[in-house]
N, C-alpha and C positions, 0 to 999 in steps of 0.2 A: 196344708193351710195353717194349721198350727204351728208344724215348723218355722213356717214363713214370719208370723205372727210373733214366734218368739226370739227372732233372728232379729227381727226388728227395734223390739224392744229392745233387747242387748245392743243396739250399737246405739239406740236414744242415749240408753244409760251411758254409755259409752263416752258422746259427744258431752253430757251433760257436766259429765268429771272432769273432760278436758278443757269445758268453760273455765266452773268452777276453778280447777285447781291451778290455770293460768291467770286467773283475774287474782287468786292470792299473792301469785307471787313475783306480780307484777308490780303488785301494792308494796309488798315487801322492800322490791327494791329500789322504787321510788320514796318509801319511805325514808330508807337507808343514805340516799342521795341528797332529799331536799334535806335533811336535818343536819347534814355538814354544811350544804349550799345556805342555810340560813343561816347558824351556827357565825359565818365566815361572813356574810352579806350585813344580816340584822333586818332585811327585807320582810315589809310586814305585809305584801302580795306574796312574798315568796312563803311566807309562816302560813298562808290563806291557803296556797296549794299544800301544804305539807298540811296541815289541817284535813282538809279535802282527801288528803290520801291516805289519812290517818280510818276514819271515816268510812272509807272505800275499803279498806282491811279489815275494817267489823264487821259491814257489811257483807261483804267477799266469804266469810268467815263462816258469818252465819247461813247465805248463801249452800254453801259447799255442804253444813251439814244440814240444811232444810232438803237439798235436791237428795241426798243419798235416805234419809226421810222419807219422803216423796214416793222416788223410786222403789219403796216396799211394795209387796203383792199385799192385796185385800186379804184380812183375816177377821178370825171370827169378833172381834169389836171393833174393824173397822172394816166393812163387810163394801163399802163404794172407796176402797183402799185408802193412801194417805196424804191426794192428790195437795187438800191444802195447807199442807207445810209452806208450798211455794209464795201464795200470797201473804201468810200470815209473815214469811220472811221479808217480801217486800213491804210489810207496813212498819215491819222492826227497820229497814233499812232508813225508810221516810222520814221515821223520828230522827234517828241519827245523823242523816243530811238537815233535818232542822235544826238541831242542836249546834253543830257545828258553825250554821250561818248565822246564828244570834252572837256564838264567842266571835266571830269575825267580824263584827259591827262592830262591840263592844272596844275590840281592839285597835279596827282602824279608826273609829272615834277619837279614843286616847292618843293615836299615832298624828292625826290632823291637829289636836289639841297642843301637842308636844310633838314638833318636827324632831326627824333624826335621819341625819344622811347616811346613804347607800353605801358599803362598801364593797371592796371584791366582786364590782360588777362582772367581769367578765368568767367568771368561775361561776357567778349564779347564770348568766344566760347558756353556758354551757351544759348546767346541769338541767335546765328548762327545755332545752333543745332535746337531751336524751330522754325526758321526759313523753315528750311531745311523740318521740319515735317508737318509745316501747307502748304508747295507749295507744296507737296506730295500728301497730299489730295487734293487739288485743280485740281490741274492737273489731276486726277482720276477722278472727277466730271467731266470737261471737256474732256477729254478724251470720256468720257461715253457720251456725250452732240453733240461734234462733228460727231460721230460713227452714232446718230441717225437723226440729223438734216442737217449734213453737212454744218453749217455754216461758212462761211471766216471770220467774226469778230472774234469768240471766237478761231478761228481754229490761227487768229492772235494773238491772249488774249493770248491762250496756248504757240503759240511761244515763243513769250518773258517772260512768266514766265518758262520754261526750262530755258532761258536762266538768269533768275533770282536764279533758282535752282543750276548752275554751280556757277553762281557766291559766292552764300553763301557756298559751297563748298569749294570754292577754299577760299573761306575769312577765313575761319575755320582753313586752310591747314596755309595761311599769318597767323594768329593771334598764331597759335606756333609756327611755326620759325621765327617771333618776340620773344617769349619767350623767345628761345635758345638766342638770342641777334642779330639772323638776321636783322638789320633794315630794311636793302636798300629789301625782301625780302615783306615788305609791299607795297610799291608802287611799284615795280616790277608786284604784280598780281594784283593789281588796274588799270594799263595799259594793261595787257591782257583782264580782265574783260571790259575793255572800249572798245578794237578792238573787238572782241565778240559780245560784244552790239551794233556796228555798223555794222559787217556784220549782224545780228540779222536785225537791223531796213533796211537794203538795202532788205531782203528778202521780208520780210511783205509790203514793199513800192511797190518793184516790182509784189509781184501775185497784192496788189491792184488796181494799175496800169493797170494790163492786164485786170482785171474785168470791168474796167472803159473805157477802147477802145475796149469792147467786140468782147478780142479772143474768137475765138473754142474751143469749147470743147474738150477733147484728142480725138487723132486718134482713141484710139481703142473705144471711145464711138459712133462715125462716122459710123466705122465697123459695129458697133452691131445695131444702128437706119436702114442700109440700107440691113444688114442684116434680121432684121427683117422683112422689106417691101417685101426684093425679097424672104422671104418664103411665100410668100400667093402664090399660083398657078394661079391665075391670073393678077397677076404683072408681066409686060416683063421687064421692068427694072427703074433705079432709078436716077434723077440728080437735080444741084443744090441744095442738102444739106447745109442747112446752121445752125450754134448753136450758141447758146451764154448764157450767164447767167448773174443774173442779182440779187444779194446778194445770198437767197437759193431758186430764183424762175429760171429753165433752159427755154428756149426758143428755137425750134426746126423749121425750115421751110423747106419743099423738094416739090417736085413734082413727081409723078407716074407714068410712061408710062402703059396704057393700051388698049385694043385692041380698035380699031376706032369705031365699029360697038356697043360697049357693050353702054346700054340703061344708064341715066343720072341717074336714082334712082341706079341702085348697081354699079356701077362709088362712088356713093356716100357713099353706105354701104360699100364697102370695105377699102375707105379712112378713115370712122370713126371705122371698127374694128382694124387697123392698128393703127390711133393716140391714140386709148385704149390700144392697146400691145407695143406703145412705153411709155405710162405716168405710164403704168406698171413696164418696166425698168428702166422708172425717174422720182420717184415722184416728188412732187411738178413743174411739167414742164406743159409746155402749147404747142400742137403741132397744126399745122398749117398746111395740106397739098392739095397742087392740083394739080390735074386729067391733066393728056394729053394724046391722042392717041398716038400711038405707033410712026406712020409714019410724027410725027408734024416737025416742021425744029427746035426744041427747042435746038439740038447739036450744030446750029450755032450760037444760042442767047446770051445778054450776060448775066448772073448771073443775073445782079441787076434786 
């Protein structure tokens, strides 16, 4: 079991580095690409995504060393390990996608104010197109990454590169109707791309936020822990559930009403084959629960 247990965790860690350390240097070289393609263009969409991916590499950055963070075992002063690095990274990332979409107001403002034509379109839609294919694959790694670990950092990583992926989209969309002579057409979607990017950054701020004042887990996962407990046949019933989570480590606490008379040894086995059929439903969780007789006054107590 333990083997098992440690087998597993090594390949979390595993997938978590190979998020991380592709969404770096993915940025890297999207960085490397849009700053010649703008360079050459003068494209103030195309400055939006290199912005964007600028952004995505701090992000990414921080990212990579919040998850290796993270991934520490528990020690003695941090004893529920170091699970939230992960959110507190998604809420540094938040900022940073807000920041970013305020300089891109600011700038397609100026740009609507002060037209300036497009040049070397067809070297910027090329460089947007390779854009476009390398956040493609990325996203499919994470995707894949997420699916198995459930991590919020990368699950935040992945947000904003979607929303990195609209945006090279839509720059693509700007950089030919520049062509056609559309000016005012490029900082038109350089200002959608920046509203975008801000609700993007409001989202990621907010779940990390909630991770940080550790809500509850969804209802229907409540359902299914107290579920669990009132199938054993000698479980009369169940309260005080409490969850929370804590990067991709769950945290589970309830208590079990059972009968007054039943002896303290299987009071006790049945609370540990219960917290085994609930870390079954959530891996990586750690369950906590304790025993009352049926007839205790625990209905009038409070929670904490």
């Amino acid at each position: 079991m333990y083997k098992q247990d440690r087998k597993k965790g090594l390949d979390r860690a595993g997938l978590l580095k190979l998020a991380s350390g592709a969404s770096v240097l993915t940025a890297g070289v999207l960085i490397v690409a849009k700053t010649g393609a703008w360079y050459m263009t003068g494209s103030v969409s195309l400055l939006a995504s290199l912005v964007d991916s600028v952004m995505d590499s701090l992000a990414s950055l921080i990212n990579l060393f919040a998850i290796r963070y993270a991934l520490q075992p528990p020690d003695e002063e941090h004893r529920f390990g170091h699970g939230k690095a992960e959110p507190l990274a998604g809420l540094a990332q938040s900022a940073f996608i807000a920041g970013s979409a305020v300089f891109l107001v600011f700038h397609a403002v100026d740009r609507l104010r002060y037209p300036h034509a497009v040049e070397q379109v067809p070297m910027g839609m090329w460089v947007m197109a390779l854009a476009i294919f390398l956040t493609l694959v990325l996203l499919l790694i994470q995707r894949h990454v997420i699916r198995k670990t459930g991590s919020t950092a990368i699950r935040a990583d992945s947000l904003h590169y979607i929303t990195d992926l609209l945006t090279n989209i839509s720059v693509l969309i700007a950089l030919y109707l520049a062509s056609l002579g559309w000016t005012k057409a490029d900082p038109i979607f350089a200002m959608v791309v920046a509203a975008y990017i801000f609700y993007s950054a409001f989202q990621i701020g907010h779940e990390a936020f909630q991770q940080l004042m550790d809500r509850e887990l969804p209802e229907e996962v409540l359902e299914q822990i107290n579920a669990i407990a009132m199938a054993h046949p000698e479980v009369t019933g169940t309260h005080h559930t409490r969850t929370r989570q804590s990067g991709h480590m769950r945290f589970v606490q309830m208590h079990l009403e059972l009968e007054e008379n039943m002896s303290l040894k299987r009071a006790h086995a049945i609370a540990d084959q219960i917290e085994r059929e609930i870390m079954t439903f959530l891996p990586d969780s750690e369950v906590i629960i304790h025993q009352d007789p049926k007839d205790d006054s625990h209905k009038h107590a409070s929670p904490l």
